[in-house]
C-alpha positions as CSV (number, residue, x, y, z in Angstrom):
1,X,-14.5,6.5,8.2
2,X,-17.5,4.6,7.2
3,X,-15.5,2.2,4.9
4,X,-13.1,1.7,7.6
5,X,-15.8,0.7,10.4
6,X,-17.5,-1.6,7.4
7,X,-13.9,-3.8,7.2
8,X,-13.6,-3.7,10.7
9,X,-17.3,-5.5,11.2
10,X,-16.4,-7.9,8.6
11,X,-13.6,-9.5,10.7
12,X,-16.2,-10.4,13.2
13,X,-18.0,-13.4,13.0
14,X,-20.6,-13.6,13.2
15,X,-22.2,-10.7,14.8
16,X,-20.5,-8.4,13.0
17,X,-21.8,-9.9,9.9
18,X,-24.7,-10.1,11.4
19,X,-24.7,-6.3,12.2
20,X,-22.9,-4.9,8.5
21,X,-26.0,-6.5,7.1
22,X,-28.4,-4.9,9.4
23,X,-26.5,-1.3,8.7
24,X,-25.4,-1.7,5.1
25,X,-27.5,-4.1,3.4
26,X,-26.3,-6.1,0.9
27,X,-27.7,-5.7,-2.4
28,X,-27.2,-7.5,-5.8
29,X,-26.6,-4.9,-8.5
30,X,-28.3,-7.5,-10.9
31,X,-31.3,-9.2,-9.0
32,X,-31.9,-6.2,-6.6
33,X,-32.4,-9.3,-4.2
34,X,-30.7,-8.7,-0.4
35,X,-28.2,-11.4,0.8
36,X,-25.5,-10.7,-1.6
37,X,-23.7,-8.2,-3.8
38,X,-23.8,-9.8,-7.1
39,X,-25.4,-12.9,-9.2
40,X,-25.0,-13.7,-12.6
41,X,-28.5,-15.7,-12.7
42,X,-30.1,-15.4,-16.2
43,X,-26.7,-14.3,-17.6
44,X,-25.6,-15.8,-21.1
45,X,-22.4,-14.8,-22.4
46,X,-20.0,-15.7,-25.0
47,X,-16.5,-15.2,-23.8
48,X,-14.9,-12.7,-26.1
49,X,-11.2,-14.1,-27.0
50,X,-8.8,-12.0,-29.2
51,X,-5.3,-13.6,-30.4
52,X,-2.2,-11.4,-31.6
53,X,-0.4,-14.3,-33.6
54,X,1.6,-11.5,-35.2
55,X,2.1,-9.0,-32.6
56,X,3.9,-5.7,-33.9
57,X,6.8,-4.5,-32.2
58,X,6.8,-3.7,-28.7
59,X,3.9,-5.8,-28.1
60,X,4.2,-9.5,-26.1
61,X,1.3,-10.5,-25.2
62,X,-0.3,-13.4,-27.3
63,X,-3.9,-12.9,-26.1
64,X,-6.7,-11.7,-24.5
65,X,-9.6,-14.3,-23.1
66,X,-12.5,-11.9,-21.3
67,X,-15.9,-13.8,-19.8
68,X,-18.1,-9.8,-20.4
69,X,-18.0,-7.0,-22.1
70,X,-17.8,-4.1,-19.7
71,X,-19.3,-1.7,-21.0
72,X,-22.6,-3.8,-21.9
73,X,-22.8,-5.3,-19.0
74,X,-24.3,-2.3,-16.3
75,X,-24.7,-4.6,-13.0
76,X,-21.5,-6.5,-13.4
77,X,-19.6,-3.0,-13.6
78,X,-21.2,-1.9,-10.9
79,X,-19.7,-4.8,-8.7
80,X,-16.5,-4.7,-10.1
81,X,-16.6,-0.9,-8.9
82,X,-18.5,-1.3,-5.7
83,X,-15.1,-4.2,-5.3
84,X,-12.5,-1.9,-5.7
85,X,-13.6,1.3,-5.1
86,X,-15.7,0.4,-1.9
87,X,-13.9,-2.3,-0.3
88,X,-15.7,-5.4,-0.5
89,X,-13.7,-8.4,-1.4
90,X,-15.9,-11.2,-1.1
91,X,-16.9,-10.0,-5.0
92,X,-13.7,-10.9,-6.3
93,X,-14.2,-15.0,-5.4
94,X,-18.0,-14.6,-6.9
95,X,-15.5,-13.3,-10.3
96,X,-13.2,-15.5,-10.4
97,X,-15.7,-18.6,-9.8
98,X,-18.0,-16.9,-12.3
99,X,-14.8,-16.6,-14.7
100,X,-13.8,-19.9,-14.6
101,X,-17.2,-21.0,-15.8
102,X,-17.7,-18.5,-18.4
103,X,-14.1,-19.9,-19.9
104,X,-12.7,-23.0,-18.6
105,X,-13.0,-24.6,-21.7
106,X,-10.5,-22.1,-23.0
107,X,-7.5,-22.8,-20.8
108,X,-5.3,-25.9,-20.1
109,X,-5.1,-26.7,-16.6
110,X,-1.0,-27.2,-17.6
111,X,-1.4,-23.0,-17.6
112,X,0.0,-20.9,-14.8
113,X,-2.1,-18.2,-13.8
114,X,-0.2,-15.2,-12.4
115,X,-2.5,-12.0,-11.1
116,X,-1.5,-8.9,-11.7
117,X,0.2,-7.4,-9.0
118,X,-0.8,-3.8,-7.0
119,X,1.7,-1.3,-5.5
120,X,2.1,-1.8,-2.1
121,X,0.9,1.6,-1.3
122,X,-2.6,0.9,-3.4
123,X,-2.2,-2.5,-2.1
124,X,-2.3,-0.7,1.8
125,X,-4.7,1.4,0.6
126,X,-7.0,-0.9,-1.0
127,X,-6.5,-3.6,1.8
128,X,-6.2,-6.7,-0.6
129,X,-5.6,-7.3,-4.7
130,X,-8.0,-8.0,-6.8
131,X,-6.9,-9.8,-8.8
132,X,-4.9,-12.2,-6.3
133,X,-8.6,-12.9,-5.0
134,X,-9.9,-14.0,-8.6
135,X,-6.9,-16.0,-9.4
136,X,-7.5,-18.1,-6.0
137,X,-11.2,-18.4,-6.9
138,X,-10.4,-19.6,-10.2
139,X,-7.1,-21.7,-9.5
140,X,-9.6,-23.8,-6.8
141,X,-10.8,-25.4,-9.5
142,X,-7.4,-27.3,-10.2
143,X,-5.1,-24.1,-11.5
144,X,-2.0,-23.5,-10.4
145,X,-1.6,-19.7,-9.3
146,X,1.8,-18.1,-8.6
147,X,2.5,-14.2,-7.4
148,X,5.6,-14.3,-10.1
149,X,5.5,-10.5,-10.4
150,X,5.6,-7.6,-7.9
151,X,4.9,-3.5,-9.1
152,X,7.7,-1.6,-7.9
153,X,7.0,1.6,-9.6
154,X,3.7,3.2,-8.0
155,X,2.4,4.6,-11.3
156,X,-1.0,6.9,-12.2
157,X,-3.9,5.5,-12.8
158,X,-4.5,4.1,-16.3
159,X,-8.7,5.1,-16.2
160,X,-8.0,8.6,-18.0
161,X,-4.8,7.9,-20.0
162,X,-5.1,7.0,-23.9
163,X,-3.4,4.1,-25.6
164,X,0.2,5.9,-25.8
165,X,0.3,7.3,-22.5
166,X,-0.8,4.2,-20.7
167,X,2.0,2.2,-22.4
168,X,4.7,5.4,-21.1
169,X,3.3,5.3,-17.9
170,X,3.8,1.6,-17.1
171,X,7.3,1.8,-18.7
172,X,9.7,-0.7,-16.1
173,X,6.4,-1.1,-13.5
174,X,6.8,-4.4,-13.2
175,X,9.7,-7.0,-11.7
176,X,9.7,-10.5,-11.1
177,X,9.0,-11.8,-7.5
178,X,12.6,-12.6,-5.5
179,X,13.6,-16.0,-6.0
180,X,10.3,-17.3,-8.6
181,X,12.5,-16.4,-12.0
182,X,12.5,-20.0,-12.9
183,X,8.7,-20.7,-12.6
184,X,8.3,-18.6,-15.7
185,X,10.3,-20.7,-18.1
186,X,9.1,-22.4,-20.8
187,X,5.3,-22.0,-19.5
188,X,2.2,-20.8,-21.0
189,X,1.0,-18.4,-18.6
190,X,-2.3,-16.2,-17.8
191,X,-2.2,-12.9,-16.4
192,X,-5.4,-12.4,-14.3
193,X,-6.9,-9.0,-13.4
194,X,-10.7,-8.0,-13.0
195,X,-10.8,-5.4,-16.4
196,X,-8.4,-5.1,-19.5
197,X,-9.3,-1.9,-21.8
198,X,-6.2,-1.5,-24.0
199,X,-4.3,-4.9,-22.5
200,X,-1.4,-1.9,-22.0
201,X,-1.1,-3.3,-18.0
202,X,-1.2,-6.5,-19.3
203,X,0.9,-6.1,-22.3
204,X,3.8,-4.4,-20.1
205,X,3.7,-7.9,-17.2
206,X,3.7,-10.1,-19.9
207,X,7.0,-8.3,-21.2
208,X,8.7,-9.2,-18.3
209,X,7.4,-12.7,-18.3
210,X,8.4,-13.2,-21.8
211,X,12.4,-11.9,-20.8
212,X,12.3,-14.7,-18.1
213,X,11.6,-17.4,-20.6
214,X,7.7,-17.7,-20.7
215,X,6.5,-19.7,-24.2
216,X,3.0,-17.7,-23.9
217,X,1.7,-14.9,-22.3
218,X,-2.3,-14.6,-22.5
219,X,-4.6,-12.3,-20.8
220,X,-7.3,-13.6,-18.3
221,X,-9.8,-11.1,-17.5
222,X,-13.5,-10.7,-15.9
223,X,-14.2,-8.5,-18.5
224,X,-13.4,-6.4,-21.7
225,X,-14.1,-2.9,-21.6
């Protein structure tokens, strides 16, 4: 397949680099400019935070902290889709640098950051996790990141669900890494991922968090949609 030869240049370097540019250009969905996939040069944006101090029942996280708006924001969708849905990794570093930028201010570098984890078939599928790749970017900048969680149920995908099904659908999706119980305890933790809509994802990893001792459980996101 054409995605599958486009991974397989990337590995070589650096005339396969050399020749995925000449074949598939790279493109910023924001400049237009060739060289790269996406910039966020000219962008001003106030990071949109939302706290749940008195969260009804059945809901644990405390927060959500997004750098974008999603919807309002056409070129950075675009590269979060062209990420996932076409297979080009090297956006989720430009994220989670650009993230840590947008908010760093926000979060104490005491804080764990833990991505949210894929199903190791859409984790095959995929070839990497997206939000492993934005946590690294960000946690360069003196965060400490830790894969606490793993997905063991493969569930559907949330895109079409509404508020109630999402929540049913990602009932027991989520289980602590072997052996990582303890990092959790007593910790004020962010959950990073690319896009929260509903925080229902979120919501049901921070669940588990919160059962193996975490004080706080925030969202960390690229963007709010």
């Amino acid at each position: 397949s054409v995605l599958a030869m486009v991974l397989n240049l990337e590995k070589l370097s650096p005339a396969g680099n050399w020749l995925l540019d000449l074949v598939f250009p790279r493109q910023c969905s924001r400049c237009n400019e060739f060289g790269h996939y996406l910039c966020f040069r000219g962008v001003s944006s106030k990071p949109i935070v939302a706290y749940y101090p008195r969260a009804k029942r059945g809901w644990y996280l405390d927060g959500i902290i997004a750098a974008f708006d999603y919807k309002k924001d056409e070129p950075l969708r675009q590269g979060i889709q062209a990420m996932k849905y076409d297979g080009v990794p090297e956006i989720a570093k430009l994220l989670g640098e650009e993230l840590f930028c947008q908010v760093r201010g926000l979060i104490d570098q005491k804080a764990l950051l833990v991505p949210v984890p894929l199903h190791q078939k859409r984790l095959k599928y995929r070839g990497f996790n997206q939000a492993v790749l934005i946590a690294n970017a960000f946690g360069g900048k003196g965060f400490e990141v830790e894969e606490l969680l793993i997905r063991k149920v493969s569930t559907q995908t949330q895109t079409e669900l509404d508020r109630k099904d999402r929540a049913a659908n990602l009932a027991g999706a989520f289980a602590l890494s072997k052996g990582k119980s303890k990092l959790a305890k007593s910790r004020t933790i962010f959950l990073v991922d690319d896009v929260a809509t509903t925080g229902s994802t979120l919501n049901a990893a921070a669940k588990m968090l919160k059962k193996s001792g975490a004080k706080k459980v925030f969202g960390l996101v690229v963007a709010k949609d």
